[in-house]
PARO-507375 format. One line per field, with one value per residue (C-alpha): x, y, z; residue in one letter; residue number from 1. Coordinates in Angstrom, 3 decimals. Each point is the difference from the previous one (the first is absolute). Layout:
u <- [X_...] $
v <- [Y_...] $
w <- [Z_...] $
type <- [A_...] $
seq <- [NUM_...] $
# end
This chain:
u <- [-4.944_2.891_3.950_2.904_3.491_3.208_2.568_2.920_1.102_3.549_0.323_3.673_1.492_-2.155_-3.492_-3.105_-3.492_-2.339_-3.755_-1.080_-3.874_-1.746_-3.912_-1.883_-3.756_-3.275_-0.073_1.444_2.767_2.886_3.961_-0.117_3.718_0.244_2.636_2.822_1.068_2.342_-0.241_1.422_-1.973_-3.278_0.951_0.257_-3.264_0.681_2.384_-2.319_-2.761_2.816_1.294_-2.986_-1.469_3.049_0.006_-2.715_-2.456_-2.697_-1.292_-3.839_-1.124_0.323_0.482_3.560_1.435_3.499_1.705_3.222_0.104_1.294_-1.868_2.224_3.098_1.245_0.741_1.849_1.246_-1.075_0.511_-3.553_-1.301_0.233_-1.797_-2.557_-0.125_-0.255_-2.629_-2.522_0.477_-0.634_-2.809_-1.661_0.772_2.866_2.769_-1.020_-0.096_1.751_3.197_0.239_1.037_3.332_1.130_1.485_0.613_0.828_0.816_-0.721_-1.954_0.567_-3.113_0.273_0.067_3.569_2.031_2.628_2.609_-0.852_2.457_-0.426_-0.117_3.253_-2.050_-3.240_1.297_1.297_-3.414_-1.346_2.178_-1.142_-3.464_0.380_-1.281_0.154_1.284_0.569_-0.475_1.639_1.404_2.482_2.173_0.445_-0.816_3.371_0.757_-2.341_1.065_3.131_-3.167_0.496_-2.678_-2.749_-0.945_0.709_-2.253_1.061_-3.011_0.144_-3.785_-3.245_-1.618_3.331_-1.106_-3.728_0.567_2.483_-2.802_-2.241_2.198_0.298_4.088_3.176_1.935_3.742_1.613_2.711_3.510_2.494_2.275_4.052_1.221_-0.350_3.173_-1.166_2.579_2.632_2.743_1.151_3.460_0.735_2.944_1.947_3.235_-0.839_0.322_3.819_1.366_-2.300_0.697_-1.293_-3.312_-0.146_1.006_-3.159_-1.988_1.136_-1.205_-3.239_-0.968_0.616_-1.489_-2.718_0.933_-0.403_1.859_1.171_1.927_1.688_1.753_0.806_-1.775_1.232_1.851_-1.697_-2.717_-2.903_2.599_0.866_-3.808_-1.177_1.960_-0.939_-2.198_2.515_1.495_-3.414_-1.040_-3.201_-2.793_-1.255_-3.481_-1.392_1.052_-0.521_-3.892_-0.164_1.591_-2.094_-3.173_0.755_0.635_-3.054_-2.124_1.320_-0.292_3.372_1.097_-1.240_-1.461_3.552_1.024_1.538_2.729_3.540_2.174_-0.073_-2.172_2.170_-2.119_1.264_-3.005_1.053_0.304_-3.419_-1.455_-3.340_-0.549_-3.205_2.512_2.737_-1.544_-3.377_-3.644_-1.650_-4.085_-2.148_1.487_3.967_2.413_3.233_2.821_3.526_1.492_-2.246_0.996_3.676_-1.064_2.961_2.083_1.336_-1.656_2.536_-0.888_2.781_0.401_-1.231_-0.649_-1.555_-3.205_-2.897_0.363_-3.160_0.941_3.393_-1.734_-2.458_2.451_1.081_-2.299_0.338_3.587_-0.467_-3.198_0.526_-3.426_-2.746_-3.180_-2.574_-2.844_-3.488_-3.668_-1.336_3.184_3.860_2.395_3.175_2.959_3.449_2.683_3.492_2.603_3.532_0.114_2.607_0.186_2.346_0.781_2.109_2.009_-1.284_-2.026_2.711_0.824_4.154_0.012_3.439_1.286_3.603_-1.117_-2.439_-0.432_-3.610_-1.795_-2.275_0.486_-0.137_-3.409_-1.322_1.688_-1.733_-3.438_0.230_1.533_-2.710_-2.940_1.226_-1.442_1.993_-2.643_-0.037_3.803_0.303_-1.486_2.631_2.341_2.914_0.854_2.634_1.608_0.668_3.361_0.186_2.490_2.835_1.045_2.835_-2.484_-3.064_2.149_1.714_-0.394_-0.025_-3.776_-1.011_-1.245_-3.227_-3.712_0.004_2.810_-0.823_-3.695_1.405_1.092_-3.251_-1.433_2.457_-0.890_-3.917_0.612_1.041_-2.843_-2.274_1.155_0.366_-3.722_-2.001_-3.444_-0.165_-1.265_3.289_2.110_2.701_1.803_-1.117_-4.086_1.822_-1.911_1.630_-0.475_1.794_2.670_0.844_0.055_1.982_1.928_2.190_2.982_2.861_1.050_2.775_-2.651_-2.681_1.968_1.129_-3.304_-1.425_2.622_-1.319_-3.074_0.282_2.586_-2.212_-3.606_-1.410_-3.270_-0.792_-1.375_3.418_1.551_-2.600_0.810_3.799_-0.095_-2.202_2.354_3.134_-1.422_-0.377_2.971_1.169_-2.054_1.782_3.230_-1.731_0.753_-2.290_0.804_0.175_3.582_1.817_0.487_-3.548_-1.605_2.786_-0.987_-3.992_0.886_1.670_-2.776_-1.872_2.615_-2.192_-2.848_1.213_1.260_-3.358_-2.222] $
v <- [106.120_2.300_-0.816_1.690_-1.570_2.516_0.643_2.515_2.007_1.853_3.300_0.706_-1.828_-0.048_-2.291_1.304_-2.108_-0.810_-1.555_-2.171_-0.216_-2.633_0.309_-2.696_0.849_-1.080_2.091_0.125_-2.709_1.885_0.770_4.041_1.098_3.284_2.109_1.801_-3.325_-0.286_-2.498_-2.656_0.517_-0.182_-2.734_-2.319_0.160_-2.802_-1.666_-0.848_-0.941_-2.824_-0.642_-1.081_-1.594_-2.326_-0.848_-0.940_2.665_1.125_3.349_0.481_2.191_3.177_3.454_0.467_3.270_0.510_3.559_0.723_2.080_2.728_1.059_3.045_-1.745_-1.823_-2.987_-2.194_-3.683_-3.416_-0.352_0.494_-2.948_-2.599_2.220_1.111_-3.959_-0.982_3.148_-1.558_-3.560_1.300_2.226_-2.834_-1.894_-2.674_1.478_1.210_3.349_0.347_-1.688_2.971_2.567_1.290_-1.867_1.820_-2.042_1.071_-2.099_-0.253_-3.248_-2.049_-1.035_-3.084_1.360_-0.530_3.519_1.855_2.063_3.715_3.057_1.720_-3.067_2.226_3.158_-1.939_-2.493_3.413_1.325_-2.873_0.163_3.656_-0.413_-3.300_-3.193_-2.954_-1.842_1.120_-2.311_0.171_-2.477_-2.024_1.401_3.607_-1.210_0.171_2.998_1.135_-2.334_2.278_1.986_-2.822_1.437_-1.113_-3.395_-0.207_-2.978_-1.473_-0.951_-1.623_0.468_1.195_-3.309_-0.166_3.553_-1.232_-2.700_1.863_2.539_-3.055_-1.730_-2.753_0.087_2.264_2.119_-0.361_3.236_1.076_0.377_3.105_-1.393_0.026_3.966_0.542_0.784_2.071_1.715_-2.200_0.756_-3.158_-0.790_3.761_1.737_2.990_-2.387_-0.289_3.322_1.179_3.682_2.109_0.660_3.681_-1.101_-2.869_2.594_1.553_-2.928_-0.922_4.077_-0.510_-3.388_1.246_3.208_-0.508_2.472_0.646_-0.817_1.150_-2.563_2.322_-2.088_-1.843_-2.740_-3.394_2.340_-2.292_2.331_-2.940_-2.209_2.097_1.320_-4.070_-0.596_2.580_-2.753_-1.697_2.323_1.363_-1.195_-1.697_0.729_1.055_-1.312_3.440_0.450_-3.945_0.575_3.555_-1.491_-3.234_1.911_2.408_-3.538_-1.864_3.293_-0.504_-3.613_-0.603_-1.890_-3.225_-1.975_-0.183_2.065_3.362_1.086_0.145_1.099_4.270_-0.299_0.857_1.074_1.176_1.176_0.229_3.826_-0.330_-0.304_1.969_2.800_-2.109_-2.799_1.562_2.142_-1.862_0.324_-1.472_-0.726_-0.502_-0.095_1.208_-2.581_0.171_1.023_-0.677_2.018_-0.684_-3.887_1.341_1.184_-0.750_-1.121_1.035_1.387_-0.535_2.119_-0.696_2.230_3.231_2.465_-2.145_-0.139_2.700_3.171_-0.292_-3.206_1.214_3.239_-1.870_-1.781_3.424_-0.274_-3.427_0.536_3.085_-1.670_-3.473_-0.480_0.537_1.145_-0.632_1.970_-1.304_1.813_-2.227_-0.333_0.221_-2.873_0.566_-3.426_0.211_0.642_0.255_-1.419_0.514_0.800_-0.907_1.181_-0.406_1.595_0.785_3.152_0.753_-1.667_-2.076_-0.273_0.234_3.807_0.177_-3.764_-0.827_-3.273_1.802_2.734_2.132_1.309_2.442_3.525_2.085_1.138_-3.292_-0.978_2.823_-0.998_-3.830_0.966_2.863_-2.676_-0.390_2.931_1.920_-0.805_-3.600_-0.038_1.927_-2.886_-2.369_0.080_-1.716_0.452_-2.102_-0.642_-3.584_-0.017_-2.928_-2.981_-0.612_-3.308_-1.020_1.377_-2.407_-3.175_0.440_-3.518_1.449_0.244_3.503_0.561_-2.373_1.084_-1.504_2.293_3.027_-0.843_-0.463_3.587_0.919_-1.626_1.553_3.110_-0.722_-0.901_3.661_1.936_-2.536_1.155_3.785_-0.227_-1.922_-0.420_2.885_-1.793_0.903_-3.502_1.940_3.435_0.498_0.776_2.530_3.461_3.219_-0.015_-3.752_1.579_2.831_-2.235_-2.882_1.526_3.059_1.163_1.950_3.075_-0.827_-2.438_2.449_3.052_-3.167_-1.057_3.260_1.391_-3.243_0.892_3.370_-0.943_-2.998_1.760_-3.113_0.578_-0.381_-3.333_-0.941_1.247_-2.149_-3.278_0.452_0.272_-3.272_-1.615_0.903_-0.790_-3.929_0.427_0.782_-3.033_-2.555_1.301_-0.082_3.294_1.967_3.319_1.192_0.795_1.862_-2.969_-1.208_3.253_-0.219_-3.213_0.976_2.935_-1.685_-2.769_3.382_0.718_-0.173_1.696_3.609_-2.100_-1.350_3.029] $
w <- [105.999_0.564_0.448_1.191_-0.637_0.875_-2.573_-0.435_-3.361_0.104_-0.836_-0.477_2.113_3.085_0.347_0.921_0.744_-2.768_0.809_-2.263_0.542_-1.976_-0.235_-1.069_-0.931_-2.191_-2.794_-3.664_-0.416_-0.334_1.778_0.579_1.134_1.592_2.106_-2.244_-1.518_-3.494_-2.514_1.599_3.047_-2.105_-2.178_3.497_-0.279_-3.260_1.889_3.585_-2.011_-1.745_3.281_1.742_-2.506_-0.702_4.264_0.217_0.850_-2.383_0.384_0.173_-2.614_2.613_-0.128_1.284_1.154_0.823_1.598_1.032_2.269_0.567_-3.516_-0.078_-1.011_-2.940_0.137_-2.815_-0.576_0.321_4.129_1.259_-2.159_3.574_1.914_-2.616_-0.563_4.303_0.231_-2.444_1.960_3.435_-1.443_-1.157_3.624_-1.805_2.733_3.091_0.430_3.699_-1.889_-1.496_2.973_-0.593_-2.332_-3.100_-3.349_-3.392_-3.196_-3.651_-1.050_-3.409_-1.516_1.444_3.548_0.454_1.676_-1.614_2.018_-0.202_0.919_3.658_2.610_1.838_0.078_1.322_2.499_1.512_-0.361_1.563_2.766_1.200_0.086_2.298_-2.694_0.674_-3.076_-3.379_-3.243_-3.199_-2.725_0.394_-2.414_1.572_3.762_1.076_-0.647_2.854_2.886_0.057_2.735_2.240_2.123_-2.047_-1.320_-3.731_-1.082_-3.546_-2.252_-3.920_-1.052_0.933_1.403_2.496_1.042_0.627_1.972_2.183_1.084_0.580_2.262_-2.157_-0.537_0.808_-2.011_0.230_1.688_-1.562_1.300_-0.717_-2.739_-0.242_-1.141_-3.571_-1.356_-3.282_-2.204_0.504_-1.750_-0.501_-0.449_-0.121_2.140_0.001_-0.877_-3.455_-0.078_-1.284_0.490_0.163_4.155_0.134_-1.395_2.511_2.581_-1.113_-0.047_3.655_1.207_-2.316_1.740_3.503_0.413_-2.431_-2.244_-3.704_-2.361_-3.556_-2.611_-2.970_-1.862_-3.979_-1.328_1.943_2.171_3.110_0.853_0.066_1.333_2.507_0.808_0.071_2.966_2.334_1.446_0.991_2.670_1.299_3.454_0.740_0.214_3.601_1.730_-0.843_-3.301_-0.962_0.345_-1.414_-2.825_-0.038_0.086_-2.951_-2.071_1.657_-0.991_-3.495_-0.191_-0.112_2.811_-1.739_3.292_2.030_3.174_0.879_-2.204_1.451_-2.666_-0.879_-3.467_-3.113_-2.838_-3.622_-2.246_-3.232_-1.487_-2.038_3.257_0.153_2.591_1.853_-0.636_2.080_2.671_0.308_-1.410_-2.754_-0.523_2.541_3.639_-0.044_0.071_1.220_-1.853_-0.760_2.544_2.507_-0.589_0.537_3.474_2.777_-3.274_-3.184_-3.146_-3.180_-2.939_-2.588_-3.397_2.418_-2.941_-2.187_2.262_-0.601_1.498_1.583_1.690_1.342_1.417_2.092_2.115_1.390_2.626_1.529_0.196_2.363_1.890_-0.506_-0.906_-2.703_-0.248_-2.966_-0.232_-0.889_-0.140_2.394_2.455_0.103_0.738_1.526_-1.077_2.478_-2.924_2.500_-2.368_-0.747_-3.902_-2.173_-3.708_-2.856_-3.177_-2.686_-0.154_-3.612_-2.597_-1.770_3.332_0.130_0.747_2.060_-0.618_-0.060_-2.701_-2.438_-1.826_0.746_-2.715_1.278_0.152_2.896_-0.290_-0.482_3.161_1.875_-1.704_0.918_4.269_-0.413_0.308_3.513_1.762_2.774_3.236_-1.456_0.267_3.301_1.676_-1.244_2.804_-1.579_-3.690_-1.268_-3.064_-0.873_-2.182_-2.785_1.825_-2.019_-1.293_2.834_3.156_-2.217_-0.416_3.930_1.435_3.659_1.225_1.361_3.111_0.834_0.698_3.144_1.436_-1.184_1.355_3.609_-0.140_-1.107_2.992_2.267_-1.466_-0.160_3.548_1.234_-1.722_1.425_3.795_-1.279_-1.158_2.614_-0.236_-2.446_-2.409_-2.066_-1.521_-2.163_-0.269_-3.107_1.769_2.392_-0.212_0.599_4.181_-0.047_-2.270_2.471_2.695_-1.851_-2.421_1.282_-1.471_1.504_-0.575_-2.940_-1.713_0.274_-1.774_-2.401_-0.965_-0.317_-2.768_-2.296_0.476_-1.006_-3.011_-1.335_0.919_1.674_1.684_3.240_-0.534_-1.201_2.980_1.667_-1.506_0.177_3.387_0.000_-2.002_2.373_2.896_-1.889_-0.720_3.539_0.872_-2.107_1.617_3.551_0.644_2.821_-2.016_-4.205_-0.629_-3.034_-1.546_0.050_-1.082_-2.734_-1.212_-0.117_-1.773_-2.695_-0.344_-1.658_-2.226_-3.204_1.874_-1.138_-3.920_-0.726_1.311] $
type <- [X_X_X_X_X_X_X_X_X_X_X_X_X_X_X_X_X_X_X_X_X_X_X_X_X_X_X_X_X_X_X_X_X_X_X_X_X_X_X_X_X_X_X_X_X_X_X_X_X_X_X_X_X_X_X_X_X_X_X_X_X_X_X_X_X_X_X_X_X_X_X_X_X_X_X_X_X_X_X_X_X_X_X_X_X_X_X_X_X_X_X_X_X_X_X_X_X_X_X_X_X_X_X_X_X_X_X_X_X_X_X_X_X_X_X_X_X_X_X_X_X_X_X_X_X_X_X_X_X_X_X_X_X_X_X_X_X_X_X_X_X_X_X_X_X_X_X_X_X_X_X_X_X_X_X_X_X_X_X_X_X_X_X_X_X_X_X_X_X_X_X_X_X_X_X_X_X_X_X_X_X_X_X_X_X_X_X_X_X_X_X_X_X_X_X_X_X_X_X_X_X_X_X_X_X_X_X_X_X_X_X_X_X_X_X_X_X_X_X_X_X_X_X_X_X_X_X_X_X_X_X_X_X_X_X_X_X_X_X_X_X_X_X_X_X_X_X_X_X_X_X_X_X_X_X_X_X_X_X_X_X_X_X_X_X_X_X_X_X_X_X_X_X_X_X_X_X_X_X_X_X_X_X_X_X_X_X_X_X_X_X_X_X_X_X_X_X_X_X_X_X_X_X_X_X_X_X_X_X_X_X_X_X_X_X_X_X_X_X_X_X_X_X_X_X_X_X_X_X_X_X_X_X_X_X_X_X_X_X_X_X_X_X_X_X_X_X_X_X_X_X_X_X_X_X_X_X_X_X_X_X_X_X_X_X_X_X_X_X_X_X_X_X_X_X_X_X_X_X_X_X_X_X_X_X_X_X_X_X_X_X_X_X_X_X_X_X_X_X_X_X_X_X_X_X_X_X_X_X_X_X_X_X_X_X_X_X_X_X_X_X_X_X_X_X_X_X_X_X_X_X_X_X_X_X_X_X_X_X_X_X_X_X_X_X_X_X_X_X_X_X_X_X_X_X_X_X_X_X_X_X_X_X_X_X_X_X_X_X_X_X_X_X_X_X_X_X_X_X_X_X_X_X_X_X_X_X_X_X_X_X_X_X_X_X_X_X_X_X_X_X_X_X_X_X_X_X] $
seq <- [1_2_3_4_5_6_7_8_9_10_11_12_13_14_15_16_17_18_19_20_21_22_23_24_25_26_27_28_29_30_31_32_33_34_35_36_37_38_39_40_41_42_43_44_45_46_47_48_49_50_51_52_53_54_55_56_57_58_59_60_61_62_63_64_65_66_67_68_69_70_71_72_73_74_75_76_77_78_79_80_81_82_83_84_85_86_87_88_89_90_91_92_93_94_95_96_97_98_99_100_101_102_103_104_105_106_107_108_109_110_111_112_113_114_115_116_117_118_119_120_121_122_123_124_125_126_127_128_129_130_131_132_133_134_135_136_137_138_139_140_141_142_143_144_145_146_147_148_149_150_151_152_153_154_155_156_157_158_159_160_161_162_163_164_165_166_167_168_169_170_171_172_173_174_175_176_177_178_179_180_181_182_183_184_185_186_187_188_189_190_191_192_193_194_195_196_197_198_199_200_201_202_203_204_205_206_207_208_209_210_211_212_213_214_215_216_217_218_219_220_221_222_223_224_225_226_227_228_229_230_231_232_233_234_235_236_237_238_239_240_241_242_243_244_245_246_247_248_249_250_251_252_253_254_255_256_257_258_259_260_261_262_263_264_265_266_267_268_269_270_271_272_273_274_275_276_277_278_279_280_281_282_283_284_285_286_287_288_289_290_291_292_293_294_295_296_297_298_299_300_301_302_303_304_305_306_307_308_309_310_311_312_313_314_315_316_317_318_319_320_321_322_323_324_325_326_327_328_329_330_331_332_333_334_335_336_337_338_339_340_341_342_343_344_345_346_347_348_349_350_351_352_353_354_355_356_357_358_359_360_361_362_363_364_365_366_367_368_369_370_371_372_373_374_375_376_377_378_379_380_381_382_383_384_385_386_387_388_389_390_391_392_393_394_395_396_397_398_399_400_401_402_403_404_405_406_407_408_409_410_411_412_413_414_415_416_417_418_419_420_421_422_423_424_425_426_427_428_429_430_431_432_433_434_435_436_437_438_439_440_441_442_443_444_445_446_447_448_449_450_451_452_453_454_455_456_457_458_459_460_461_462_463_464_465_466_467_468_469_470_471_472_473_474_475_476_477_478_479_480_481_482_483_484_485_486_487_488_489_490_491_492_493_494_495_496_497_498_499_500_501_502_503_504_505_506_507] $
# end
C-alpha cells in the first residue's frame, strides 16, 4: 500500500516541500531509499527500522520503498526520519491516512523512537504557512522556534508513538507558544565606561554603530582595539520585526537558534583569523550552509588581527560588502545567504606591532611595514569607511577614576539618529545610511558649493576613488544625523574626511 506524508528541506535559507512516499509491497524483504538523499538521509533507513521496532510495531518482512520527492534535489540530514517513519505506518494502515492532509512534520528519531531537534523549523513553519496547512509537527526541543508563525499550529511531539496516536485521534499534541526574545550576544557586563581616553575612537564607534558603517581599528597591542570592537553591541539598536526574523531564519537554517524564539539583539560574531573561506562566507559538503557573515546579517562581523587572515578569505568579502549578500554556486543549483553587516576589523600597524608608538620602540624596517599593511588590499580597504588609529592610553588617562561616557547614552543618540534615516528611508527597504546607493546619495547627501570645491581638492590630492567619495558622503550624512542636522555641513564632511586619514597611508 502506498503513503504520502509532507515534509520540507531548506535550501539556503528558504523551505521548499518534500514528499515523502512510502510503498509498502510483497516482494524481496528489503528498505530501498531513493530521491537525491546523502548519507544521513540513507542511513534513516537504520534508524526507522530501530524506531519501530523498539514502539512497538514489527515490520512484516516487506518490500519497502521510500522516495523523496522531488528526486531532482539533494537532500541531506537526519530530518525526514518522522515522516519516512509515519509513511511506513499509514502504508501499512497503523495511522489513518486522511490524518495526514496538510500536515507537515519533520524530526530525527533515536533508536529508541524518541525525536531529536533538527535545524530549519523557522524556514518551514513559514513554508507551511504559504501553502495553507493545517498544523505542523516537530520535536519538542526545536518547536518553539516555529510558533514565532503564529498563524499556524506548531504541535510539540517527544517520540514516534506520541506522533501515532495523534494522527489516530487517540491524544493531543501540545501547541507551542512563541517564547520570551532571545537575547544572544550579550555582552554582559560590558559598557563604553570602562573605556578611558580614547574619545576620537569612541567618536568613531558612536558614527560606526549608527549609520551602519564599516569600520577599521589600527592600533598597538592592548591599545583597546578588542575592547573597544566588543562593545559595539552595546550601543546598536534592536532589532526590528523585519530584521528579527531575517535574522532568526538564517540561524534556524543553520541550526543555530537552539529551540528558543526570534532573536532581538543585532548578532555579533568574531571568527577567529584561521577561519576557513566556506567557514566565513558559507558552503561546505553537501547542501551550503550558512556562513559567518551571513550569521552577522543586520549586526556586526568582528574580524580581529585583519592581515593575518588568508588572502583568499579577505578578498571574498568584497562582494557582500557592496551587495550585502552572497551567492554560492553549486552544479545542481545556487543558494543565495542575506550577508548586510557592519564590519569591524583590527590590526596592528606592523608586525612587532609598535610602528609609530610613543612607549616602544618598532623593529621592523620600512619595507617590512609595507609587506605586512600590503596584505590588506586597496578595494578591501576602500570599503572601510572609517579608518582609525587607536593610540596606546597612557598611564594617568588608564588609572582616571572618573567613568567615561556610558553605553546607554551614547545608544540613545544612536536611536535618535537611527530614528531619522528610518523616516528618510520609508518603506524602501533601506535601515541605515551606510545601504544608501548612489540615487539615495544625490538625493540625501548634497553639498554646497564651498564643501563641494572642498571635497573635491582631497579627492584629487589623496586619489580616492569614487567609491570613497561614495562612502564619505555616507559617513557625513551619519554624522549630520547624530547632530540632527537636516543638511551636511563643513564640519561634518571635515570630520568624514579625516575618519580616512590612513586610507591614502596604508594603500
Amino acid at each position: 500500500m502506498l503513503a504520502k506524508v509532507q515534509s520540507a528541506a531548506v535550501l539556503g535559507v528558504e523551505a521548499y516541500g518534500v514528499c515523502a512516499e512510502v510503498d509498502v509491497t510483497m516482494g524481496l524483504p528489503g528498505f530501498y531509499l531513493v530521491g537525491l538523499g546523502a548519507g544521513a538521509v540513507k542511513e534513516g533507513s537504520v534508524r526507522v527500522r530501530a524506531a519501530l521496532d523498539h514502539s512497538g510495531w514489527k515490520i512484516p518482512p516487506r518490500k519497502v520503498t521510500i522516495n523523496l520527492a522531488p528526486a531532482d534535489v539533494r537532500k541531506d540530514g537526519a530530518a525526514f526520519d518522522l515522516p519516512i517513519a509515519v509513511g511506513v505506518l499509514a502504508a501499512q494502515e497503523i495511522v489513518p491516512q486522511h490524518a495526514l492532509q496538510d500536515v507537515l512534520m519533520m524530526g530525527e528519531l533515536s533508536l529508541d523512537g524518541s525525536l531529536r531537534r533538527v535545524a530549519g523549523g523557522l524556514p518551514i513553519a513559514l513554508y507551511a504557512r504559504a501553502r495553507g496547512a493545517r498544523a505542523v509537527i516537530l520535536p519538542r526541543a526545536c518547536a518553539a522556534e516555529a510558533a514565532a508563525i503564529r498563524e499556524v499550529p506548531v504541535l510539540a511531539a517527544s517520540s514516534l508513538p506520541e506522533v501515532a496516536a495523534y494522527l489516530r485521534g487517540e491524544q493531543t499534541l501540545p501547541r507551542v507558544e512563541e517564547l520570551p526574545p532571545q537575547e544572544r550576544n550579550a555582552i554582559g557586563d560590558a559598557d563604553l565606561a570602562d573605556v578611558r581616553g580614547l574619545e576620537y575612537v569612541k567618536l568613531a564607534l558612536e558614527v560606526a554603530a549608527a549609520g551602519s558603517h564599516n569600520l577599521l581599528l589600527i592600533g598597538a597591542p592592548g591599545s583597546g582595539k578588542s575592547m573597544i570592537a566588543r562593545r559595539l553591541p552595546t550601543i546598536l539598536p534592536p532589532l526590528d520585526e523585519d530584521e528579527a526574523l531575517q535574522t532568526s531564519m538564517i540561524y534556524s537554517a543553520a541550526g543555530k537558534l537552539d529551540g528558543a524564539s526570534l532573536i532581538r539583539r543585532r548578532p555579533f560574531r568574531a571568527p577567529h583569523q584561521d577561519v576557513s573561506l566556506a567557514g566565513l562566507v558559507g558552503g561546505g559538503s553537501g547542501v551550503p550552509k550558512p556562513g559567518e557573515i551571513s550569521l552577522a546579517h543586520n549586526g556586526v562581523l568582528f574580524l580581529d588581527e585583519l592581515p593575518e587572515m588568508k588572502r583568499t578569505v579577505l578578498e571574498a568579502l568584497r562582494q557582500p560588502l557592496e551587495e550585502r549578500r552572497i551567492t554560492i554556486v553549486r552544479a545542481r543549483h545556487a543558494i543565495e545567504f542575506p550577508a548586510a553587516f557592519a564590519l569591524v576589523a583590527a590590526m596592528n600597524p606592523c608586525p612587532c606591532g609598535y610602528h609609530g608608538s610613543s612607549l616602544r620602540n618598532c623593529i621592523c624596517d620600512s619595507g617590512r611595514v609595507r609587506r605586512y599593511r600590503g596584505r590588506i588590499s586597496g578595494p578591501l580597504l576602500d570599503r572601510l569607511d572609517l579608518q582609525v588609529e587607536v593610540p596606546q592610553v597612557d598611564y594617568k588617562a588608564l588609572t582616571d577614576s572618573r567613568a567615561g561616557e556610558a553605553s546607554a547614552t551614547v545608544r540613545d543618540r544612536v536611536l535618535a539618529a537611527r530614528e531619522i534615516q528610518r523616516r528618510r528611508f520609508g518603506g524602501s527597504g533601506l535601515h541605515a545610511n551606510a545601504q544608501m546607493g548612489p540615487k539615495q546619495i544625490g538625493a540625501w547627501c548634497r553639498l554646497d558649493t564651498a564643501s563641494s570645491t572642498h571635497l573635491g581638492r582631497i579627492v584629487q590630492k589623496r586619489g580616492i576613488s569614487a567609491r570613497g567619495v561614495h562612502r564619505i558622503l555616507r559617513v557625513a550624512r551619519t554624522i549630520a544625523d547624530l547632530r540632527t542636522k537636516p543638511a551636511i555641513e563643513r564640519q561634518d564632511l571635515q570630520c568624514a574626511i579625516d575618519f580616512r586619514a590612513l586610507d591614502q597611508e596604508l594603500r
